[in-house]
Backbone bond lengths (Angstrom), bond angles and torsions (degrees), N, CA, C in turn:
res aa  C-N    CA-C-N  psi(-1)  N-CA   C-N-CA  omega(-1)  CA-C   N-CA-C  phi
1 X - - - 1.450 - - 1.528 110.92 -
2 X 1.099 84.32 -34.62 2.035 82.97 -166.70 1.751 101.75 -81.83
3 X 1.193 142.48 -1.51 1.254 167.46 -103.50 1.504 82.61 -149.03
4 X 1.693 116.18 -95.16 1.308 123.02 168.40 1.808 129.26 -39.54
5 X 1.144 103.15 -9.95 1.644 122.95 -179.16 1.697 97.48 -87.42
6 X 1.250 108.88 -62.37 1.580 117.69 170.56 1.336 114.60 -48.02
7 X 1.315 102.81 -57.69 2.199 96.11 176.22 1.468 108.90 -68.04
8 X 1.159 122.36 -9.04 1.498 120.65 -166.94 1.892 100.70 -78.24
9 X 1.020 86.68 -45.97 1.597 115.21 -167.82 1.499 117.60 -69.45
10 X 1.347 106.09 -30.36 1.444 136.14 -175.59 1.926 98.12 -80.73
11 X 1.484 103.02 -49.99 0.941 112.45 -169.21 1.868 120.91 -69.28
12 X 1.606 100.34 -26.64 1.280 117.77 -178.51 1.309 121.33 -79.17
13 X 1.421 111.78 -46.87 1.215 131.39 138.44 1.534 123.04 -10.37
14 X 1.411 90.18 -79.23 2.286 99.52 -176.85 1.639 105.84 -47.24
15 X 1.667 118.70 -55.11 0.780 112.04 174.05 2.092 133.82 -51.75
16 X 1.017 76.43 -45.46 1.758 88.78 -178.15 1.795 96.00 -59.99
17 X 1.226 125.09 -46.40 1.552 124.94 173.54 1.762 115.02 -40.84
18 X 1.302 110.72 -54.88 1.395 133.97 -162.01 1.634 99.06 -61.93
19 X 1.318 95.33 -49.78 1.992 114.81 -158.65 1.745 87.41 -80.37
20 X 1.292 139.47 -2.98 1.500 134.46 -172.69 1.611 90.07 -89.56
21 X 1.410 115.03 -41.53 1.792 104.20 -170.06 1.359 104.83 82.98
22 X 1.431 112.64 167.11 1.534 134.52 -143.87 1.690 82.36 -121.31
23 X 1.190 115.94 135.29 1.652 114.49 -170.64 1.695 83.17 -102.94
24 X 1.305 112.22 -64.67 1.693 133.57 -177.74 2.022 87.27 -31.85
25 X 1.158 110.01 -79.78 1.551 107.63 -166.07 1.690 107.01 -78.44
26 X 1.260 111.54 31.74 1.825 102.04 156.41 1.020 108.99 -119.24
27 X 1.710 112.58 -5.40 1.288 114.27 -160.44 1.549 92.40 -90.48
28 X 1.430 137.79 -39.02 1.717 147.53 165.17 1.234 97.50 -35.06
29 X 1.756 113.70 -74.21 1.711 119.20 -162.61 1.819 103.04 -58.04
30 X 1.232 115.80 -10.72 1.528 99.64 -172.93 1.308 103.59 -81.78
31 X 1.414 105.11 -44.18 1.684 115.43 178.33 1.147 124.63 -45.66
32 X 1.434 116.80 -34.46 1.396 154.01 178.85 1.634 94.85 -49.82
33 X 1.796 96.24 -87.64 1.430 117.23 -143.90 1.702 101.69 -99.63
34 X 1.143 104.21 -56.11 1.771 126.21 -165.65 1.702 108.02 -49.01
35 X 1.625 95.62 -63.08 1.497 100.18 -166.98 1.334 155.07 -56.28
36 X 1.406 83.53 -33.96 1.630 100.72 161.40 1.958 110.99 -45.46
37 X 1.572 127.99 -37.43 1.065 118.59 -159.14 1.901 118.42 -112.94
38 X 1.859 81.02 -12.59 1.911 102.35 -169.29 2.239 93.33 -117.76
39 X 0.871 92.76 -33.32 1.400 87.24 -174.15 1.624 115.21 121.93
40 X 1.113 129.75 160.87 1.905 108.47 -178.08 1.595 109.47 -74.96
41 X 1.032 111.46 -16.75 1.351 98.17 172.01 1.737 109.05 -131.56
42 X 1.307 112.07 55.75 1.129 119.38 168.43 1.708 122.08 72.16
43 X 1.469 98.35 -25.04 1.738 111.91 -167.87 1.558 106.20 -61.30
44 X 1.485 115.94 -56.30 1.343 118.19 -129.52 1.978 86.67 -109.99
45 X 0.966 124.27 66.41 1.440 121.65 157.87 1.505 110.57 -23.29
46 X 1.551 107.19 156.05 1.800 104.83 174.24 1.538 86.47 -118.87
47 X 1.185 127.79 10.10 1.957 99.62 174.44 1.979 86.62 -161.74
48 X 1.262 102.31 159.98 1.275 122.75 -164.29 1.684 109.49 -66.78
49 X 1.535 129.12 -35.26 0.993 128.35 172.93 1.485 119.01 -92.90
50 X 1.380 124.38 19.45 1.438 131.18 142.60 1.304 130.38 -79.51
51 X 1.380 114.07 125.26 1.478 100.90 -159.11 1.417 106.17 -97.51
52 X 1.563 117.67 154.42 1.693 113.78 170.61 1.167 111.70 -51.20
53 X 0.970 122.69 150.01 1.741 128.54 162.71 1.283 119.20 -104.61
54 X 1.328 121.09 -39.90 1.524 126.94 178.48 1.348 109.49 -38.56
55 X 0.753 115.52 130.29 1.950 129.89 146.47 1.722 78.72 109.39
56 X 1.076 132.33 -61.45 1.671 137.18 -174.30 1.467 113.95 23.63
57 X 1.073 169.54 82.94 1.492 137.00 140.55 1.938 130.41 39.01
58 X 1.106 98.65 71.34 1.816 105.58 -170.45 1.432 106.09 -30.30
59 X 1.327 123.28 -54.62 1.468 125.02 167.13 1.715 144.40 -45.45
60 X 1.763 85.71 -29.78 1.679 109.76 167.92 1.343 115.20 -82.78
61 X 1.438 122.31 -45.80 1.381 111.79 148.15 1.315 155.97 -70.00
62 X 1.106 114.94 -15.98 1.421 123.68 131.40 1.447 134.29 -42.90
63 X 1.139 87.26 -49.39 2.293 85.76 -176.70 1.581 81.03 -86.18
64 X 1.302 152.63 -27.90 1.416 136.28 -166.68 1.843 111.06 -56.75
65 X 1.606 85.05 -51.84 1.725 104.33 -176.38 1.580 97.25 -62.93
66 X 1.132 121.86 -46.88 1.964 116.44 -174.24 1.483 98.18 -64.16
67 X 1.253 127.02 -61.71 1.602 127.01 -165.65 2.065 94.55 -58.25
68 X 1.463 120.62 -22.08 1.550 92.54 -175.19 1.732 99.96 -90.18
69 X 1.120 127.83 -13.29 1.494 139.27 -162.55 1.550 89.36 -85.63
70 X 0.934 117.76 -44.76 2.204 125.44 -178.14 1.507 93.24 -84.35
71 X 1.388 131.72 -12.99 1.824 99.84 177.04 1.312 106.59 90.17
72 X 1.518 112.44 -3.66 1.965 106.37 -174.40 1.580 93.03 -93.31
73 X 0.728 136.12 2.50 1.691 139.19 164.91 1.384 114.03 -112.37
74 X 1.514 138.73 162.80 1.448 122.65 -177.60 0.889 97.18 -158.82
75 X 1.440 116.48 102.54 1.490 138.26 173.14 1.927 104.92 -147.13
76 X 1.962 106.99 127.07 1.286 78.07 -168.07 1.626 129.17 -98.39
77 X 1.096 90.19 7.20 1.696 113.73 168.36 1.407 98.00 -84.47
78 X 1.442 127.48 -90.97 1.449 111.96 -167.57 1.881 128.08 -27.81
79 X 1.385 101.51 -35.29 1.920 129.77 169.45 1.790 86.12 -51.67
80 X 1.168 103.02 -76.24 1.733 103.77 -165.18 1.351 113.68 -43.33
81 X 1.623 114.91 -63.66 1.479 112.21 -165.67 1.664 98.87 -68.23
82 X 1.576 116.63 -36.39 1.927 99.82 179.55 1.653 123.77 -72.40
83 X 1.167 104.38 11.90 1.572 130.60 172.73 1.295 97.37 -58.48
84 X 1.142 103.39 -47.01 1.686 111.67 -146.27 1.917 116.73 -101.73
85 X 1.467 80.48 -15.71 1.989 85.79 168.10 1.431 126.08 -86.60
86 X 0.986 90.58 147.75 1.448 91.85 175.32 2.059 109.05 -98.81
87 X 1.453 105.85 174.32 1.661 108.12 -168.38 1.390 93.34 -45.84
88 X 1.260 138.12 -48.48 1.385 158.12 -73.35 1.540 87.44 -126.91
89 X 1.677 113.44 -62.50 1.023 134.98 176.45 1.175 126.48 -69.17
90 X 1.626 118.24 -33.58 1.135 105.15 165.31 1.902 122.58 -81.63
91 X 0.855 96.72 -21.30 1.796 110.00 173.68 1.744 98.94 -62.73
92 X 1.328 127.42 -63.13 1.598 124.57 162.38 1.690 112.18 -32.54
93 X 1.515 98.64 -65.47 1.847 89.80 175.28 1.425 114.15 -37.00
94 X 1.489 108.97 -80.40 1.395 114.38 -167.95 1.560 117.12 -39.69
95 X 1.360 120.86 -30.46 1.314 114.56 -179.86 1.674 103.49 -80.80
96 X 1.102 131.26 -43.77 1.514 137.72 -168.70 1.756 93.18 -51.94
97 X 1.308 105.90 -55.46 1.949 108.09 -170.97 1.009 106.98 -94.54
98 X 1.684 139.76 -6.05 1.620 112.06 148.59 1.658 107.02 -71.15
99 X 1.147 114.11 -59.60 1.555 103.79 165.99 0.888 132.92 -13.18
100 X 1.414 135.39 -37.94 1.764 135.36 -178.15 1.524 104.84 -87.95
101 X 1.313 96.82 159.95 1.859 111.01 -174.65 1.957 95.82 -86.08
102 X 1.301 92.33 157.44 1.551 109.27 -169.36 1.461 96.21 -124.44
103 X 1.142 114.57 166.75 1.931 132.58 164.80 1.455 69.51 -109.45
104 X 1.043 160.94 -100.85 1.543 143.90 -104.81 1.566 122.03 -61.80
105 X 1.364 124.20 -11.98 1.402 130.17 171.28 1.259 109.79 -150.01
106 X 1.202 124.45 171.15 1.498 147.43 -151.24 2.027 84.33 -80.95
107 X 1.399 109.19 139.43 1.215 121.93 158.20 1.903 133.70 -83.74
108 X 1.106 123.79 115.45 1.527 113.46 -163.53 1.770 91.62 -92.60
């Protein structure tokens, strides 16, 4: 029992690692894809209806990028570039731009 407690744990673990995302490799794909429209680190938008991303909720951006890749969001640029990620990549994003500091809320 205690055997199966250890793989259980082991197992919960790997997962919870995977679902955190690669901060180092969201921070490339942003440079890549993101920046031109959010800024390299999410802050500095180039037009008024782009929203910051920095500081964001890792979880809100993540399901944001899946809901525009499924069509449950409708934007047709954001649709295009989330065409092109994979889970993998967008889980890296979301961690790279919750990671960065924001002006939009209080810093801990």
């Amino acid at each position: 029992m205690n055997r199966f407690l250890a793989v259980a744990a082991a197992l919960a673990l790997a997962g919870t690692a995977h679902a955190a995302g690669n901060v180092e490799a969201g921070k490339s794909k942003a440079a890549q894809v993101c920046a031109a429209c959010h800024g390299p680190e999410g802050n500095k938008p180039t037009a008024p209806e782009n929203p910051i991303l920095a500081g964001q909720h890792q979880d809100y951006l993540e399901k944001a990028l899946k809901d525009y890749k499924a069509g449950k969001r409708s934007n047709a640029i954001m649709k295009g570039f989330a065409a092109t990620l994979s889970n993998r990549d967008m889980e890296d994003l979301a961690a790279w731009f919750a990671s960065q500091k924001s002006n939009l809320h209080f810093q801990r």
